[in-house]
N, C-alpha and C positions, 0 to 999 in steps of 0.2 A: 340723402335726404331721408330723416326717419319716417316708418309708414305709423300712422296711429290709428287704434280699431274706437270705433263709435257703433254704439249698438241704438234702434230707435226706441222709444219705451211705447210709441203706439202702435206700428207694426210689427215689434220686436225684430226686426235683422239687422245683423252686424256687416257694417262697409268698414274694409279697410281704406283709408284716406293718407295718402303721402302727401303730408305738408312740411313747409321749413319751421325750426323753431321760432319762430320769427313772427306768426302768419299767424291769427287770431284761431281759438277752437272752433269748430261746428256748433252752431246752436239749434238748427232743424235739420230733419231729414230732407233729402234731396227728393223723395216717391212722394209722403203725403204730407211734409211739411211738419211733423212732429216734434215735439224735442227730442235732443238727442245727449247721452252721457258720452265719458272718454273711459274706455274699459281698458283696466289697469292688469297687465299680464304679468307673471312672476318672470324674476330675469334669471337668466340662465347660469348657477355657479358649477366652474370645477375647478376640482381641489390635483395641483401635479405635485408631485415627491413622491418621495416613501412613507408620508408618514409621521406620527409622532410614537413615538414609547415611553411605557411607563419610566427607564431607567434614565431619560435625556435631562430632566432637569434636576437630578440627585448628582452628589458627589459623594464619595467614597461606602460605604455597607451602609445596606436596611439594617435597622434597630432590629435590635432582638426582643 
């Protein structure tokens, strides 16, 4: 089940909240009842191989 972070905009603290996709957003905070946003995290890339090089997509000699 993914965890989603909501931060509140009147006490400013971020709760993380495990909900299903399924399951409607947070609209107030749980402490003073404020509204609250869904704070959007960058997702994690990685890159496996080796690699690219300059010579992989040429065939036969550089121009002279």
């Amino acid at each position: 089940m993914p965890i989603y972070t909501y931060r509140c905009t009147s006490c400013v603290i971020d709760r993380d909240v495990r909900q299903s996709i399924h399951d409607d957003p947070l609209t107030e905070c749980p402490s003073c009842r404020g509204p609250v946003k869904k704070v959007i995290h960058a997702a994690g890339v990685t890159f496996n191989g080796s690699g690219f090089y300059r010579t992989d997509s040429r065939s036969g000699s550089a121009p002279e």
